[in-house]
Structure formats: structure tokens, C-alpha cells
C-alpha positions as CSV (number, residue, x, y, z in Angstrom):
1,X,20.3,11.7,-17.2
2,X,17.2,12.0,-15.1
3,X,17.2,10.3,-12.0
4,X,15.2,7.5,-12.7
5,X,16.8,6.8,-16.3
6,X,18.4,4.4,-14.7
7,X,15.4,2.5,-13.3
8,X,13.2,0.4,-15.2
9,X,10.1,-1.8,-15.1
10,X,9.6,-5.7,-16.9
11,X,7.6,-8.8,-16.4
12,X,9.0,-10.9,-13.8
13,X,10.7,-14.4,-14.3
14,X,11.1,-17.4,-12.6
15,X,14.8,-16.3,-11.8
16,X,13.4,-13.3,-9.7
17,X,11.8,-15.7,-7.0
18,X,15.0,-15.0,-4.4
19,X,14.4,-11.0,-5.2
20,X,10.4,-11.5,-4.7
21,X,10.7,-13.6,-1.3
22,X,13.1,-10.9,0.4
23,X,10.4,-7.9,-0.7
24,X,7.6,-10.4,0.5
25,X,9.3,-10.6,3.9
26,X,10.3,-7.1,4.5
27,X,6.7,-6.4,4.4
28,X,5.8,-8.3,7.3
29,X,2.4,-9.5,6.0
30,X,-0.3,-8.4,5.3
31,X,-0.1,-7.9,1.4
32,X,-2.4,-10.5,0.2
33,X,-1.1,-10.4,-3.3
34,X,2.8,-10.9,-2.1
35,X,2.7,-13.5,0.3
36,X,6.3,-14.4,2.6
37,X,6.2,-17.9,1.5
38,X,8.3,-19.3,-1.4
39,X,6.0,-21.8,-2.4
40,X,3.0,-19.6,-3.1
41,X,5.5,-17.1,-4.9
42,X,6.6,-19.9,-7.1
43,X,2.9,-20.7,-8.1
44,X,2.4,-17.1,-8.8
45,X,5.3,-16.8,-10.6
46,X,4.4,-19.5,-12.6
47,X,0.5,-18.5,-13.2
48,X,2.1,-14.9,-14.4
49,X,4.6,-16.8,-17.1
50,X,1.5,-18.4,-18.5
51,X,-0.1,-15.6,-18.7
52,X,2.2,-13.5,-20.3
53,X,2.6,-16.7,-22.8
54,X,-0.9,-17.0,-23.7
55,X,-2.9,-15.9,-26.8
56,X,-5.7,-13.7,-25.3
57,X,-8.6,-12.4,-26.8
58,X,-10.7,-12.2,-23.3
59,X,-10.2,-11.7,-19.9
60,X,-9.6,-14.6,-17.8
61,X,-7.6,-15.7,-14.9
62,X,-4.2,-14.0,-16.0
63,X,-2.4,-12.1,-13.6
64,X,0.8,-10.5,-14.3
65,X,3.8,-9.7,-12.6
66,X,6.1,-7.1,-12.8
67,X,9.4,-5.8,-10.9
68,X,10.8,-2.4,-10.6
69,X,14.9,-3.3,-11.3
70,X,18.2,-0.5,-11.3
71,X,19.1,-1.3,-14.6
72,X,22.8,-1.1,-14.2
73,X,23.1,-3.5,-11.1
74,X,19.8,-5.5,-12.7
75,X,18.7,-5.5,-8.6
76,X,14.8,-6.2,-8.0
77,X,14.0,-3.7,-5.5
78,X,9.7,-3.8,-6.1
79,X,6.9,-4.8,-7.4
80,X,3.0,-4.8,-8.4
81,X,1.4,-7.3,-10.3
82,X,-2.0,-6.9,-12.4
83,X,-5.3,-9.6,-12.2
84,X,-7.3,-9.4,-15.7
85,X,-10.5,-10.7,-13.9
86,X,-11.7,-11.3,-10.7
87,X,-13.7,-13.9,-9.6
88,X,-13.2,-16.7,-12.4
89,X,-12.0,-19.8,-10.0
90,X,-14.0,-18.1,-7.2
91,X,-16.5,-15.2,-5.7
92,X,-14.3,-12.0,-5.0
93,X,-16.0,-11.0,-1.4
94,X,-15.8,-7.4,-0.3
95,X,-17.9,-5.2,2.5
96,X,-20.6,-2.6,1.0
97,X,-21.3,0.1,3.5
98,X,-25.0,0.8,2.9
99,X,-27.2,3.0,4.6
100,X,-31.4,2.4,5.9
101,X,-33.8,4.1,7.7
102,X,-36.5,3.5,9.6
103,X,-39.3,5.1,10.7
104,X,-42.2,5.2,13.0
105,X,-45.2,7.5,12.5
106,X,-46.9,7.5,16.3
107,X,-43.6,8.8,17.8
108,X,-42.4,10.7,14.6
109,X,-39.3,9.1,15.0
110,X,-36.6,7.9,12.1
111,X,-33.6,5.9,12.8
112,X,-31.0,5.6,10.0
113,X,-28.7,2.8,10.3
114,X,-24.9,1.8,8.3
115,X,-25.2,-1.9,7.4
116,X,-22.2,-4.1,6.1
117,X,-23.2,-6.4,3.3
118,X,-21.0,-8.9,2.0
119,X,-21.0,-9.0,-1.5
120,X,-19.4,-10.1,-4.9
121,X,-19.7,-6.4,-7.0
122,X,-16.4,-6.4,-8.0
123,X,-16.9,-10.1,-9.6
124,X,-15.8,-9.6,-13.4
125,X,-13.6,-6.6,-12.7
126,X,-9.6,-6.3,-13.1
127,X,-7.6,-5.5,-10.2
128,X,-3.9,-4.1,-9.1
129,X,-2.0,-5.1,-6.3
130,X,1.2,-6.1,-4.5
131,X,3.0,-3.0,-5.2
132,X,5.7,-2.7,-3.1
133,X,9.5,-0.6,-2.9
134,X,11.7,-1.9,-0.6
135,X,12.4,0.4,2.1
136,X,15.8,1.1,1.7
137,X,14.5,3.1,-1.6
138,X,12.4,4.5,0.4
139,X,14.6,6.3,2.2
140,X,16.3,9.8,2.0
141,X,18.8,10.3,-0.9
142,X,17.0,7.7,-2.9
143,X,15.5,8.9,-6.6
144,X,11.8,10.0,-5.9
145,X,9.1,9.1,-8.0
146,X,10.1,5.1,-7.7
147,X,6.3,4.2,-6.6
148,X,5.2,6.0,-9.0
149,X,6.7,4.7,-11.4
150,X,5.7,1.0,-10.1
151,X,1.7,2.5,-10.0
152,X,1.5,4.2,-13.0
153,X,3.7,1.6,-15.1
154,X,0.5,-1.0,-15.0
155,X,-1.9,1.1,-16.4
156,X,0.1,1.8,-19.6
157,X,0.8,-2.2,-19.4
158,X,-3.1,-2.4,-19.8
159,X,-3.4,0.4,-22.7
160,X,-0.6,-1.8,-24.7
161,X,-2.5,-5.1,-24.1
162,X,-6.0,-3.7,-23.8
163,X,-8.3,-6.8,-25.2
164,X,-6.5,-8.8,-21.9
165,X,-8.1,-6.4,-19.5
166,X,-11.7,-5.7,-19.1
167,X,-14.1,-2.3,-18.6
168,X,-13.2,-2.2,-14.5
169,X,-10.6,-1.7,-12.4
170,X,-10.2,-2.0,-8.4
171,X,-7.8,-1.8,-5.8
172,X,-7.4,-3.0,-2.3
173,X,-5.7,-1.0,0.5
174,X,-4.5,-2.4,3.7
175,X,-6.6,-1.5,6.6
176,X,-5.8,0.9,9.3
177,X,-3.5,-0.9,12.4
178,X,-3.4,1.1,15.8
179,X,-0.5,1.8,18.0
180,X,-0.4,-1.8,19.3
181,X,-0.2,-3.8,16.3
182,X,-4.0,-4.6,16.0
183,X,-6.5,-3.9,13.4
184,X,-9.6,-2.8,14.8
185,X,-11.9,-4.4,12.8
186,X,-10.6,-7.7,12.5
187,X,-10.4,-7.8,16.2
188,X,-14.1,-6.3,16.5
189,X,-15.7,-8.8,14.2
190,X,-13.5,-10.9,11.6
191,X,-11.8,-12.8,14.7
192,X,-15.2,-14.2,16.2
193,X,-15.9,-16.1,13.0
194,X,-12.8,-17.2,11.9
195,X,-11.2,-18.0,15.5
196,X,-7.4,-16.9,14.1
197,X,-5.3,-14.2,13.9
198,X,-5.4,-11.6,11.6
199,X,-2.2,-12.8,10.0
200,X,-2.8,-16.5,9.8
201,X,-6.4,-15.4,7.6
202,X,-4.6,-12.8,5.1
203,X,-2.2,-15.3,4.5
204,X,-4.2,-18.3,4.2
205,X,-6.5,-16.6,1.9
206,X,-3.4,-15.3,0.1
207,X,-2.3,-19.4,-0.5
208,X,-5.5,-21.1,-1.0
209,X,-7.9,-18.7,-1.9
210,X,-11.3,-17.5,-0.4
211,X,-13.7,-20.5,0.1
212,X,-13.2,-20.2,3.4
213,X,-14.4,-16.8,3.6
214,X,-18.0,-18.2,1.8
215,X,-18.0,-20.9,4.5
216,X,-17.4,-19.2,7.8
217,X,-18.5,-15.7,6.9
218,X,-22.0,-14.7,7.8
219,X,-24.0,-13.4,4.6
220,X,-26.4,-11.0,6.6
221,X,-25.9,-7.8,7.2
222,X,-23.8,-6.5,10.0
223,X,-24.9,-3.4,11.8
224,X,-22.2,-0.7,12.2
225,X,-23.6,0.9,15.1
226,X,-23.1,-2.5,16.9
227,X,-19.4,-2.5,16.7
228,X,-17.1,-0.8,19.4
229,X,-16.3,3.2,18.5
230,X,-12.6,2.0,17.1
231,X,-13.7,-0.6,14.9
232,X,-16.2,2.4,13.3
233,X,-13.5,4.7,12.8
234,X,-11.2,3.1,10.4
235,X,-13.6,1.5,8.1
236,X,-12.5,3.0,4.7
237,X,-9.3,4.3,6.4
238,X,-6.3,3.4,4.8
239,X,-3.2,1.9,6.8
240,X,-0.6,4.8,7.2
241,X,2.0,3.1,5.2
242,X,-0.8,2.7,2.6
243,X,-1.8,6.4,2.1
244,X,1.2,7.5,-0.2
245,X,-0.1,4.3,-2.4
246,X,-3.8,6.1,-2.5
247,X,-3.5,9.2,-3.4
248,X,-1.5,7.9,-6.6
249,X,-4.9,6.2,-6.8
250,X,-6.8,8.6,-6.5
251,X,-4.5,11.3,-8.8
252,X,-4.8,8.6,-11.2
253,X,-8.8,8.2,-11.6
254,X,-9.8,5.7,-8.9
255,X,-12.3,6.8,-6.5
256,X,-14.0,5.3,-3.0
257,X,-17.6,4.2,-3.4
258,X,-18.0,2.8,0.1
259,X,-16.7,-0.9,-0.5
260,X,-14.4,-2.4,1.8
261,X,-12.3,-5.3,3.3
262,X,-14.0,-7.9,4.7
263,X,-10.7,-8.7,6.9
264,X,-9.4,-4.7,8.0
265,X,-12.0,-2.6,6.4
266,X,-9.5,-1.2,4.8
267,X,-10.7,0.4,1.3
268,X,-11.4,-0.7,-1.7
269,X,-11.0,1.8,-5.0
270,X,-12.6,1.3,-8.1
271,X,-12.6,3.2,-11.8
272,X,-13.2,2.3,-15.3
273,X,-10.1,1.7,-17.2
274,X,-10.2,3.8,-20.0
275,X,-10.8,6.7,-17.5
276,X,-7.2,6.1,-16.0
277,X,-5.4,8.9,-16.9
278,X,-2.1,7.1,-18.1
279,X,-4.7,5.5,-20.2
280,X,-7.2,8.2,-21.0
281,X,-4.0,10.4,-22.0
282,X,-1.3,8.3,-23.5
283,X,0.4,9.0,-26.7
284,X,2.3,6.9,-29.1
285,X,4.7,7.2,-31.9
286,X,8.2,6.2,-33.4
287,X,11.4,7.0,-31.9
288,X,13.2,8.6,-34.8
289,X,16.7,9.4,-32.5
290,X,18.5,8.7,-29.5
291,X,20.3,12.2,-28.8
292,X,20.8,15.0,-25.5
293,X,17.4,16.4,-24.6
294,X,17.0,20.3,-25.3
295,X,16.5,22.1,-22.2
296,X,12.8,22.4,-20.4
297,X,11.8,18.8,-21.8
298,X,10.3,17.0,-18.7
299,X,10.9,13.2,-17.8
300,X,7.6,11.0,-18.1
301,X,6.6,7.4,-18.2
302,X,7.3,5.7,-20.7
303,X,6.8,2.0,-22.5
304,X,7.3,-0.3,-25.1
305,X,6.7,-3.8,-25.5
306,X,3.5,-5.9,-24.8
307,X,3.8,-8.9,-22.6
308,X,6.5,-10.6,-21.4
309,X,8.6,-7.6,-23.5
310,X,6.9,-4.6,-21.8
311,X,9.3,-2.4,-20.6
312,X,8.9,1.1,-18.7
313,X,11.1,3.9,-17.5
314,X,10.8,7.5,-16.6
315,X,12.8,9.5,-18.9
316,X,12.3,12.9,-21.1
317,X,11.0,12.5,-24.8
318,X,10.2,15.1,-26.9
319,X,8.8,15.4,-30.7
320,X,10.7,15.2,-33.7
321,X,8.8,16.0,-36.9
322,X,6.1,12.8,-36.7
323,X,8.2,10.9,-34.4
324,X,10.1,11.1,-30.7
325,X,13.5,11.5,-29.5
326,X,14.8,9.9,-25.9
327,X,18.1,10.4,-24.5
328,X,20.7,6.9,-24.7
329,X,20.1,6.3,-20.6
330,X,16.4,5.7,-21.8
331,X,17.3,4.0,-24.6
332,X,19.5,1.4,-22.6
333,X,17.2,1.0,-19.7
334,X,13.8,0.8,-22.5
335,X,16.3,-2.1,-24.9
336,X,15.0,0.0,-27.5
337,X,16.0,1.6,-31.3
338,X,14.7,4.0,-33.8
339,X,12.0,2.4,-35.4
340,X,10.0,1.1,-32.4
341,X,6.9,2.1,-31.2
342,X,7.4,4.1,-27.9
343,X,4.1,4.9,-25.6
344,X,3.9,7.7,-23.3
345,X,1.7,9.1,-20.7
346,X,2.0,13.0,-20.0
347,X,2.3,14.0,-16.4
348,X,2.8,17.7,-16.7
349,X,2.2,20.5,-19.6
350,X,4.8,22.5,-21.1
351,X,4.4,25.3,-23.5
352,X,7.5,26.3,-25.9
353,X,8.3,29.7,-27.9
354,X,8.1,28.1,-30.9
355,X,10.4,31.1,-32.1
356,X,13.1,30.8,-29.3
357,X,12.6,27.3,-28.0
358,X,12.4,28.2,-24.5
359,X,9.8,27.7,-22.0
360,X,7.0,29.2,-20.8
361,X,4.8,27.8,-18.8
362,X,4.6,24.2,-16.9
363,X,2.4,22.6,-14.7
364,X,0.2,19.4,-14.1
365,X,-2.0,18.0,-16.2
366,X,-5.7,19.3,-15.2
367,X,-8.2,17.1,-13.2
368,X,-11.5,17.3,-15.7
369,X,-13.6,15.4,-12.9
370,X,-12.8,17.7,-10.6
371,X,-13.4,20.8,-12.7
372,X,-16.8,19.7,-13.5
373,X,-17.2,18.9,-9.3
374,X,-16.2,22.6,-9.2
375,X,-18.4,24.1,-12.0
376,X,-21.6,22.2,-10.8
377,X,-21.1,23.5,-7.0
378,X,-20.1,27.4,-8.4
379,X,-23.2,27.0,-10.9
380,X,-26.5,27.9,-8.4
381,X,-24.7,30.6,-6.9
382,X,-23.9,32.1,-10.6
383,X,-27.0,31.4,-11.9
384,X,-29.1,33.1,-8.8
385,X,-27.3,36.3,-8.9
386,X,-28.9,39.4,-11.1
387,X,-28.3,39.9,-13.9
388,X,-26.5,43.4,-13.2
389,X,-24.3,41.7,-11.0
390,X,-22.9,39.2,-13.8
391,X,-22.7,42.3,-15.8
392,X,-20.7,44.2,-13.6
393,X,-17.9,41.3,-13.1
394,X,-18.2,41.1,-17.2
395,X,-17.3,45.3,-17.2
396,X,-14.8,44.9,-14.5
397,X,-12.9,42.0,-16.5
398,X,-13.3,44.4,-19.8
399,X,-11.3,47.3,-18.1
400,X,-8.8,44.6,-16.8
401,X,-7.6,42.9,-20.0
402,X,-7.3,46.4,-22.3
403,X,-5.4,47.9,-19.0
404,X,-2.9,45.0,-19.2
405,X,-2.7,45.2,-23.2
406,X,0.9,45.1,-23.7
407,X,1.5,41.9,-21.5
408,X,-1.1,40.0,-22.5
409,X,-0.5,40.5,-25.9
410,X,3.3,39.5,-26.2
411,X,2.3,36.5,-23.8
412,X,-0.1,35.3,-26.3
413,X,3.1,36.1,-29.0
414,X,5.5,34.2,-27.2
415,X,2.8,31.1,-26.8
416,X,1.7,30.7,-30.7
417,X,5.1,33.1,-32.5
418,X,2.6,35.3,-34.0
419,X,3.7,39.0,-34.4
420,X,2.8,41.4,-31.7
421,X,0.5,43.4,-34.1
422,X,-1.6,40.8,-34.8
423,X,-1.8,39.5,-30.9
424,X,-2.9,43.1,-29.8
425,X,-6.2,42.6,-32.5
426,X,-6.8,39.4,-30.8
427,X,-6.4,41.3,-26.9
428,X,-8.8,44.4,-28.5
429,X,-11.2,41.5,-30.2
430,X,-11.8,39.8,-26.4
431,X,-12.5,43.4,-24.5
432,X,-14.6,44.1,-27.5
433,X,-16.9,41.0,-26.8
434,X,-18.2,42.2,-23.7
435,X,-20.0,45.0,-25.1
436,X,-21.4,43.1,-28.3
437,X,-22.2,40.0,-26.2
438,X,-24.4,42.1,-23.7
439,X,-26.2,43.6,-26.7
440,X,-26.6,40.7,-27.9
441,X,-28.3,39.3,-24.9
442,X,-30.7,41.9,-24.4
443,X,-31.7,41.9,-27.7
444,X,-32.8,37.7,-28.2
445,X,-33.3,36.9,-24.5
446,X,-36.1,38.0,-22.1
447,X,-39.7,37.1,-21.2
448,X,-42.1,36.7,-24.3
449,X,-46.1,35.9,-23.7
450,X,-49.2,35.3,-25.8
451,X,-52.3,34.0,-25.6
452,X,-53.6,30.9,-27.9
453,X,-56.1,28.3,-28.0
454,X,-57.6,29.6,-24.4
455,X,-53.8,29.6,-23.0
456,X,-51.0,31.5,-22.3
457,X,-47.4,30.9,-24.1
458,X,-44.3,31.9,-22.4
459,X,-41.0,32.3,-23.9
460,X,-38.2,32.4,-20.8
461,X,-34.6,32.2,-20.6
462,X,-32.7,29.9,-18.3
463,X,-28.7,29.1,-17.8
464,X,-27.8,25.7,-19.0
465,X,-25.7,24.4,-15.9
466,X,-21.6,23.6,-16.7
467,X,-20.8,24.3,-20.5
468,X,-17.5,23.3,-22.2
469,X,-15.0,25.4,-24.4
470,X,-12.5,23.8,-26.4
471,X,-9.6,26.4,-27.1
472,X,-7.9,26.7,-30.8
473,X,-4.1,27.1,-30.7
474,X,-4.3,30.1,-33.3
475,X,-6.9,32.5,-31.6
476,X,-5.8,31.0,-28.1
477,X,-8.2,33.7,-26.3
478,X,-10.7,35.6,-28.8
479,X,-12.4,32.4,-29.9
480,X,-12.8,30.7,-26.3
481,X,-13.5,34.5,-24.9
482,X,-16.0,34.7,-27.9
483,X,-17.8,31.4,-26.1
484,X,-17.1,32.6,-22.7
485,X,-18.3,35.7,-22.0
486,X,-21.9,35.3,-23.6
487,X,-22.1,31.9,-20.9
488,X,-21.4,33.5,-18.4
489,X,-23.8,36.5,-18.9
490,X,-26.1,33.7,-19.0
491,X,-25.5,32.6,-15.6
492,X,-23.8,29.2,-16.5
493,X,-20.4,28.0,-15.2
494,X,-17.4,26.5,-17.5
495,X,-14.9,23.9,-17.9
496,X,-12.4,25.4,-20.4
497,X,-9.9,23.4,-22.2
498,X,-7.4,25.5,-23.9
499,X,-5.1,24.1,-26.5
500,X,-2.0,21.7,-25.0
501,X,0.2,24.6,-27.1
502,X,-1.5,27.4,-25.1
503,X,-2.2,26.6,-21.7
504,X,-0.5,30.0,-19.8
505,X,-2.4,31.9,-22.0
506,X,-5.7,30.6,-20.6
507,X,-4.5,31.0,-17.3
508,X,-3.7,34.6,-17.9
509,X,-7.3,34.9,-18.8
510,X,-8.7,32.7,-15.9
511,X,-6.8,34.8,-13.7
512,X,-8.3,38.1,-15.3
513,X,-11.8,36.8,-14.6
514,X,-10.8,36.3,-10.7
515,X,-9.4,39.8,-10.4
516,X,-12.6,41.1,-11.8
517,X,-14.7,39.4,-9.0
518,X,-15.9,36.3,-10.9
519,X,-16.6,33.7,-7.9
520,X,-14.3,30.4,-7.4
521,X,-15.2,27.9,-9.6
522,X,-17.7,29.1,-12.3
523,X,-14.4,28.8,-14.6
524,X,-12.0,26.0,-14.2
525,X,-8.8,26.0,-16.4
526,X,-8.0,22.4,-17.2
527,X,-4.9,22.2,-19.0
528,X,-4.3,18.7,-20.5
529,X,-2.7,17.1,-23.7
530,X,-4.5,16.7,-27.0
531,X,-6.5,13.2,-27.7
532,X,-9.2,12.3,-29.8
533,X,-12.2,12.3,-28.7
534,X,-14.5,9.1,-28.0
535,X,-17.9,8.1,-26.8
């Protein structure tokens, strides 16, 4: 059994109130979404029953609860809850840093100044919150990956009940607090206008809601410059505690456009749901057998249900003809049999021998987002280089690959089962591309002019920018190489995505490429599962 087998995620009940108000107090405040008063927990409690009950086509004002409970003990030890739509009863405020200038011609002088505006953006949008692990499973000796099972849980929640949820996602951080308790910004500006402490606002807001925020809360613009040095330093800063929390956040798509918290300027996160990557990559299919996972299977999340019957665990699964296996710990802690509908969102690639079984390579799941950040940056500095430079890298990479024949070839063997005869062809057919693709270049590419009509015509040649290369599974490195090579004697960089079956072999290639002087990031690897593709 994995180590969180015996953990699981469900939607929260009326009966988990006593579990809820202990997490809400051993956070001392401050999570507007899990307030330390049993009242306001009973309301929310209630609002996320009645959500889960209703028959939604839209988003509305649903928000959902869930708990993170040890499935044999059935203890609540966290939380996070879901919003379908912000701003329905009222505005959603938030801080967006801005930046103007201004100039003056006579003393040739430009000022550029960062302005807060209070705004309602993130009006119509979903939002996560109130995730929280109580802190003696926090500790050492305790199972890792628990808040990351809480995070990541929600988004396949959303994927199962996807007409609940609209286009937009956000999240709120807590602000940064010093060495003596305070928050800087609240103390800096928030305090003048609302003459309270920092706690008594959050959890006010947190009980009756923002008006008060509309009523007290200047609308013009607040100049940064004007606040003390501290206050300017931790907007957009995270509080400690919160930064394990963001980088999930970010990992999983969400990204920090300048929008803050009007209270602690803490940030706020924001990404279109169907680019989350437990959404943008989940898989479904029928669990055809409960039985002992093979060896090199690797645990990750896992759901079934919609609604009030979601259920989530982190567990290994692996295929089984058209269908999925789990192992009974799963089974027990999911309340699921063969026949159901299991979903499941890929955290890591593995590549099997399909002739042995074993494994042979593993690793994350690729950032794509971040590969075509790479390519773009690598792409003037590729492009601008002569062309007998690109060449030379291209000849270098030739002499690399047929010098490292043998390896390469029963890699590529031990990746797709094909015979090693046939995989030494395919290691010939990619040094052979080098030479035909520079032929090939010099014969339909240079300058080409004529005069017509008074004018001149002129034929040139340019690199595109960042290409893409989708690799095959059964010619896992002639037919990308054959795509390749030619792009990058053109000067453009490449995001290659090799088959989910075939990822070391792409890597073997990629690493070729960097032995034979090809510069950081004009090709980016991005191993990732197979889904289909949408517009």
C-alpha cells in the first residue's frame, strides 16, 4: 500500500462541523474562507449541502466543501472548499497594481508611477480556498504529499462536474506578516480606513460579507510610492506558511498577473480552468480489477463520483486491456468496484519494455508553458547566428548519434520491443538526415530577385519563431528528427512532444543535440500523457 492509500478526500457533512471548528482554530485567523466561529461554519456547511444537492446547469453561488479524512480512523484532518462564481450576492474587490508615466518635455523628464486600483476583475470567475492540513500532519513522519492531495483533488472535482464551474479560476494567498505579528500593508493603509484590526476585518468580511469594503474603501487610486518601504515590499508576497500552497499553484497552471489583496496584499493567482493540468491531462476509464500493482506503477490522484459522492485518493493504477486496475487499499478508501468509472490525473511519466515489463524511464510530466517561454527566449539568438554555425552544431550532432549507435539503438528497442536490426535503420535514418536536409536547404532556400512592372521582386527566407513536433511511438526518433533537423537549419527553435510510450528516447536525442553545442533552450523536451486535442 502506498502511503496515502489510506487517505481520502469527500464532500463535507453537517456531522463534520466539530472536525471543521478545531482546523478553523488551529489556524489562528486569517483564512477568510475557514472562519473560527461555529456559527459561520454551520452556514457554510449548510450553503455547501445545497449545493451539492442542487441540479446545476450554470454557475451560481455554490460553493463546495470538502475534507481530507484517514480512512481507517474516518478523522478530518483538512480541508479546501471550491466557489463556482464570484461575485453573484456581491462585487469580489481585489488590488490591481498598474503602472503610469508621466512626462514633461521642457525638463525632459518622465516619472513612472505603481498605482493600486480597486477593482471587481475577478467578478464572474470560480475560486479555491480554505485549504488547510492540520499541523500535526504536517509534521515529520507523517505521509507527504497530504496538501497535495487536498490542492489537486478540486480540480478533478471541477473536470467531473464541469457545467457547475465556469471558464476562470483564482486564488487568494495570505499576505506576508513580519517578525512581530503585523502585516505591513494593512497597517500602512487598510487600518486608516477601516479603524480595526487586521483580524477583526478578515473575519468580519469572512461572516457577513464585503459591503463594507464598498462603503469604507476609497475607489481612487492609491499611489505605491506613498506607502512606507515595508508596506512596498510584500505586495504580491505570499505569507511564509502560504508558499508551500503556491507553488502547487503555480505547478498546477495558475499564474500572478499583478492582482492583489485589498486587506494584506497578499497575492492573488488566476488561470483558465481547462488549462489546469489535473484538468488539461486527466484520463478516464473502467476499473476492470482490484489486484497487487506490478512493480514500477506510480501512485496518482485519483476520483470517482460527482457531487456529494466524489471521492479522491492517491493510489497506483495501471491499464488493463481498455480498462484500469487499483490495488484493494484504493478500492476501500475510493468505496469503489469494477465497473465504475475511475478518473485520473498523471503526475509523472513512466515508460515500460513492453517485452520485459520493467521500467525505463520516469519523470514529471513536462511544463508546455514553460517550454514555449524557453523556445521564444532561445529563438533570436538561433535565428541571428550564420548559417555555418547552425550547420556545424547539425555536423557535430551527426558524428554524435552514429558514434553512440549501439546504445541508442537498443534504447530505442527496449522503449517500442522492436528488434535491434530494425532500431539501428532508424539510428542510421536520423544521422542520414543531416546531410539530405542541408542539401535540401541549399537547393529551395536563398535570395531570388526580378524586376516587373517598374519593380523589383524578392524571394527571402526567414525562420518561423517556436515550431512544434509531435513524436509517433513507432519511429520514436527518425520521424521527429526528420522535422527537427531541417527547423533548426532554419534558425527556429522547438517544443517537441514525444510519444507518452517513448519519452527517454527523446531525451537521449535532446541530450545529443546539447553535447553537439546546440544552445539551452532552442529544443525543449516536454514529456506528457496522450489527450486529444481541442481548440
Amino acid at each position: 500500500m502506498t502511503s496515502l492509500e489510506g487517505f481520502r478526500i469527500r464532500a463535507a457533512r453537517m456531522d463534520d462541523l466539530d472536525a471543521l471548528y478545531t482546523l478553523a482554530v488551529e489556524t489562528g485567523g486569517g483564512l477568510t474562507n475557514l472562519p473560527p466561529d461555529r456559527d459561520g461554519l454551520i452556514q457554510r456547511l449548510e450553503n455547501s449541502e445545497a449545493s451539492y444537492a442542487a441540479n446545476v446547469s450554470k454557475p451560481g453561488n455554490e460553493n463546495y466543501i470538502l475534507v481530507l479524512e484517514e480512512t481507517a480512523s474516518r478523522q478530518v484532518i483538512g480541508t479546501s472548499c471550491l466557489f463556482a462564481q464570484l461575485g453573484v450576492d456581491w462585487p469580489f474587490y481585489s488590488f490591481r497594481l498598474a503602472r503610469l508615466s508621466q512626462t514633461n518635455r521642457e525638463l525632459r523628464k518622465i516619472h513612472k508611477y505603481d498605482v493600486l486600483m480597486l477593482v471587481n476583475d475577478f467578478d464572474g470567475a470560480a475560486e479555491v480556498g480554505g485549504l488547510y492540513l492540520a499541523k500535526g500532519w504536517r509534521q515529520s513522519g507523517s505521509p507527504r504529499g497530504l496538501g497535495r492531495l487536498l490542492a489537486r483533488s478540486r480540480y478533478l472535482f471541477v473536470a467531473a462536474s464541469r457545467e457547475r464551474f465556469p471558464e476562470r479560476i483564482v486564488a487568494e494567498l495570505r499576505g506576508y506578516v513580519n517578525a512581530h505579528g503585523l502585516r505591513p500593508f494593512w497597517e500602512a493603509l487598510g487600518r486608516h480606513f477601516f479603524d480595526m484590526p487586521f483580524d477583526e476585518a478578515d473575519r468580519y468580511n469572512s461572516l457577513y460579507g464585503n459591503q463594507f469594503i464598498a462603503d469604507l474603501m476609497p475607489t481612487y487610486p492609491f499611489y505605491v510610492q506613498l506607502l512606507p518601504h515595508e508596506a512596498q515590499a510584500v505586495i504580491g508576497r505570499p505569507h511564509d506558511n502560504s508558499v508551500p500552497a503556491y507553488k502547487l499553484l503555480q505547478a498546477e497552471g495558475f499564474r500572478y498577473h499583478g492582482y492583489v489583496d485589498i486587506f494584506d496584499a497578499g497575492p492573488t493567482v488566476e488561470s483558465d480552468i481547462d488549462q489546469l493540468k489535473a484538468v488539461r491531462d486527466r484520463e478516464t476509464a473502467a476499473l476492470v480489477d482490484v489486484a497487487q500493482a506490478p512493480d514500477g506503477i506510480t501512485p496518482m490522484l485519483i476520483a470517482t463520483g460527482v457531487g456529494r459522492d466524489y471521492r479522491a485518493t492517491v493510489a497506483r493504477i495501471w491499464r488493463q486491456g481498455y480498462g484500469v486496475c487499483i490495488e484493494p487499499a484504493a478500492a476501500m478508501a475510493l468505496d469503489v468496484e469494477p465497473g465504475e468509472e475511475l478518473a485520473y490525473a498523471p503526475s509523472e511519466i513512466v515508460s515500460i519494455d513492453p517485452a520485459t515489463g520493467e521500467v525505463v524511464w520516469r519523470g514529471p510530466c513536462g511544463d508546455v508553458d514553460a517550454a514555449v517561454a524557453r523556445a521564444r527566449r532561445a529563438f533570436p539568438g538561433w535565428a541571428a547566428r550564420p548559417l555555418d554555425e547552425r550547420l556545424a552544431v547539425l555536423h557535430r550532432y551527426k558524428e554524435i548519434v552514429l558514434a553512440d549507435t549501439d546504445r541508442f539503438a537498443s534504447l530505442i528497442a527496449q522503449e517500442t520491443g522492436k528488434p535491434l536490426w530494425e532500431t539501428r535503420t532508424e539510428v542510421a535514418s536520423v544521422a542520414a538526415k543531416v546531410d539530405i536536409s542541408i542539401s535540401a536547404y541549399h537547393e529551395r532556400t536563398g535570395t531570388r530577385e526580378t524586376t516587373a512592372a517598374g519593380g523589383v521582386q524578392a524571394l527571402r527566407h526567414k525562420p518561423h519563431g517556436v515550431l512544434a513536433v509531435l513524436g509517433p511511438y513507432n519511429f520514436p526518433a527518425h520521424l521527429p528528427n526528420g522535422h527537427i533537423v531541417p527547423a533548426l537549419i532554419a534558425g527556429n527553435s522547438i517544443v517537441f512532444k514525444p510519444s507518452e510510450l517513448t519519452p527517454a528516447v527523446a531525451l537521449q536525442m535532446a541530450d545529443y543535440w546539447t553535447q553537439a553545442g546546440l544552445p539551452e533552450g532552442v529544443l525543449n523536451v516536454v514529456p506528457a500523457p496522450a489527450r486529444p486535442a481541442s481548440t
